[in-house]
N, C-alpha and C positions, 0 to 999 in steps of 0.2 A: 568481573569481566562479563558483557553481556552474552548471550548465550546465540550461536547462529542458527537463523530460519532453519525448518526444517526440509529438506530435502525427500520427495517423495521415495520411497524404494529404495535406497541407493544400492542394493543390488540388482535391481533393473536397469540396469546401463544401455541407452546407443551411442556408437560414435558417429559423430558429424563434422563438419568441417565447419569452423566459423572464421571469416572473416571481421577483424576487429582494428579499429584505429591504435596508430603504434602505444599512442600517448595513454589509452587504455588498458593494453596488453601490459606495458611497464609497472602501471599500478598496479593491474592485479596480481602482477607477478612479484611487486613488492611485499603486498601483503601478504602471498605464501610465502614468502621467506621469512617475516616478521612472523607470523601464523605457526610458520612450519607444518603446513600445511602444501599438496599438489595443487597445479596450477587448475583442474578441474576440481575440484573442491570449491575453488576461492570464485570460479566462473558461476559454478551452478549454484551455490550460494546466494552469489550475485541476482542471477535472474529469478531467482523465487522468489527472494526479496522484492524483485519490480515487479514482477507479475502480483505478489499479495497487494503490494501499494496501487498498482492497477486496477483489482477488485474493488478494494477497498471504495476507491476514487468513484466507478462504474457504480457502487450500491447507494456509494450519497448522492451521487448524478439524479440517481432512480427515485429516491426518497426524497430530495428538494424537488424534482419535478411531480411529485405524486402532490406535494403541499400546493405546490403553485397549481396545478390543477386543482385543487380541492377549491384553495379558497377564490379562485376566477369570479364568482357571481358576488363578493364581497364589495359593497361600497366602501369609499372613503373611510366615512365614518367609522366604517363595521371595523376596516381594518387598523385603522388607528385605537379601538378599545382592543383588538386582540393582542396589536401590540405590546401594551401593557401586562398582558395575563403570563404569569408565569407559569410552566406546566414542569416546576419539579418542586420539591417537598426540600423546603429550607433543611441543613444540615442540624441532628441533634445536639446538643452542647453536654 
């Protein structure tokens, strides 16, 4: 069983109010019952999960634009030999 995101603090609690689509709420509220798990558990779960694949998203955003910045002054040419270059180290056998 995979293991869930980790949730910051989870003795630092606020309560908020969210408004959420029915079709949503029924899921999550499925998976605490499957879970056996509360319905806040399965929510904040949720969002730490999209917030990490958010980061996640935002740092390779950041890192393919830093490449495409680099190589800007590349001709044609330049860039079709880089194409080719491999930059990791074949697997040992």
């Amino acid at each position: 069983m995979p293991q869930s995101p980790r949730v910051s603090n989870p003795l630092k609690r606020r309560r908020t109010t969210l408004t959420l689509p029915v079709d949503l709420l029924k899921q999550a509220q499925r998976i605490a019952r499957r879970r056996e798990l509360n319905l806040t558990t399965v929510i904040a779960e949720a969002v730490s999960e999209g917030l990490r694949v958010y980061a996640a998203t935002k740092r390779s955003e950041e890192v393919f634009n830093g490449y495409r910045k680099a190589l800007t002054g590349f001709s044609k040419d330049e860039m079709a030999i880089l194409d080719g270059v491999i930059l990791e180290l074949p697997a040992r056998r």
